[in-house]
N, C-alpha and C positions, 0 to 999 in steps of 0.2 A: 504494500500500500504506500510505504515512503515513497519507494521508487516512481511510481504513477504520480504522486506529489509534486515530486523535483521535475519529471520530465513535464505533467503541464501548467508550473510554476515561471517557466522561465520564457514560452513562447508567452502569455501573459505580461511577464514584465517587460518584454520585449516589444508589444504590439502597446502598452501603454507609454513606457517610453520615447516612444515615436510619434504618438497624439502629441505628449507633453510636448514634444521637440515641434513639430507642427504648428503647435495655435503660439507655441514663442516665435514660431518663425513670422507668422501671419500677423502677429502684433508688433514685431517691431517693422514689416514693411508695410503697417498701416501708421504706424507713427509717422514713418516719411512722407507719409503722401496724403494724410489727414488736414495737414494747413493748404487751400488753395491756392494754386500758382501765383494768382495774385491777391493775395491775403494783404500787402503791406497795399497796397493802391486803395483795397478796398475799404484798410482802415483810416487810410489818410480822408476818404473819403467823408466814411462815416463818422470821424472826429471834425473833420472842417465843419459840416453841415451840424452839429449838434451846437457847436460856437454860434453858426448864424443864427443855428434857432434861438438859443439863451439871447439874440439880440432883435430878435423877432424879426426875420431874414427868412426868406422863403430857402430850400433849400437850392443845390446846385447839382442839375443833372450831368453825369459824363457821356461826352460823348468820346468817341473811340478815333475818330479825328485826331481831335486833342491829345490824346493817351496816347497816337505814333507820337505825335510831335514830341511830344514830354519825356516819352522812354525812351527816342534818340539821343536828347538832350542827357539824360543821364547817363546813356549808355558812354557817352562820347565822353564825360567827366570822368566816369570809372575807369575809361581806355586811356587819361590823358591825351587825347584829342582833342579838346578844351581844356581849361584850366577851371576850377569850381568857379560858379558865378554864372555871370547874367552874358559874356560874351557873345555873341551873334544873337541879343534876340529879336535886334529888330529885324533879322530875315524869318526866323522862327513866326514873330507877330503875321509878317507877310505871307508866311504858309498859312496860317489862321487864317486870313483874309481873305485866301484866293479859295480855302479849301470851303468856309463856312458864311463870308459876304466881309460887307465891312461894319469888323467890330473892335472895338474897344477891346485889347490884350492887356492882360499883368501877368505878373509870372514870379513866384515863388520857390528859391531852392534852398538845400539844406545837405548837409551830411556829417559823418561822424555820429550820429543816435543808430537805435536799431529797431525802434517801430513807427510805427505812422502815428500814433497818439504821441509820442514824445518832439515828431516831426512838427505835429499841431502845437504843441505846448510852445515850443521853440517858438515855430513863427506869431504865435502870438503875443511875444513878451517883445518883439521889435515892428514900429513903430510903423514901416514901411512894409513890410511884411500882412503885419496885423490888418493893415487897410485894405489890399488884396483882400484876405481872408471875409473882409466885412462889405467887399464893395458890391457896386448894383451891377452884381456879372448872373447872367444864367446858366452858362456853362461852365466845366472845369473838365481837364484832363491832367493823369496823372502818373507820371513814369517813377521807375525805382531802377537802380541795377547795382551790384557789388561787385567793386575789383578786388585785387587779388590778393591784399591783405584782408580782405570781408568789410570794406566800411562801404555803409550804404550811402547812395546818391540818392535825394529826391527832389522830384522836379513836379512841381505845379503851375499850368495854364489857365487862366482864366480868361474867359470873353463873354461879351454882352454885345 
């Protein structure tokens, strides 16, 4: 009877062992890919617009327009292709303008934080910044991208 024991003792710990190793495997490559691609765009988002509303500010729709424009712009900061800052925007505004009419541009950037609520925090505390955030724009788009030490770029467009 031992012997019947040991022999279907160990295809059991065997077939359990292999579930355990399984649902660890499936949890940690749901950790990877549980935040969506753009989780930091969408939180900058949803922190700019929560500022407007405490100012009784209608919110600000994205358009996808704006989002190239914006995620170039970072992309090209993270690349050192630009140097951080406002550099080209007034061809940037020009893209704006050809792609969605003629509107009124600002544009807000940031980097060195690493979420979109700390990105809001930031440009809210400057001056120039902060008026973007509050001004009579109905659109906004919104890039992110990290170079190779991991510091994020963010880049916000606004237009009315």
């Amino acid at each position: 009877m031992t012997g019947d024991c040991v022999k279907n003792i160990i295809p059991f710990i065997m077939r359990t062992a292999f579930t355990i190793i399984s649902i660890f495997s499936v949890l940690i490559a749901f950790s990877f890919t549980a935040r969506p691609k753009n989780a930091l765009r969408d939180d900058v988002l949803k922190y700019t617009n929560e500022f407007r509303k405490a100012h009784k500010l209608s919110p600000l729709e994205m358009k996808d327009e704006l989002n190239e424009i914006a995620q170039k712009h970072s992309k090209n900061m993270a690349r050192g292709i630009v140097g951080f800052g406002h550099d080209g925007f007034s061809e940037r505004a020009e893209k704006v303008r050809k792609k969605l009419g003629d509107y009124m541009v600002a544009e807000n950037v940031a980097y060195g934080i690493e979420t979109g609520k700390a990105a809001v925090e930031l440009w809210k505390t400057s001056p120039g910044h902060r008026k973007n955030l509050l001004g009579s724009f109905k659109y906004i788009g919104i890039g992110t991208a990290t170079d190779d030490h991991g510091n994020i770029y963010f880049t916000q467009i606004f237009a009315d």
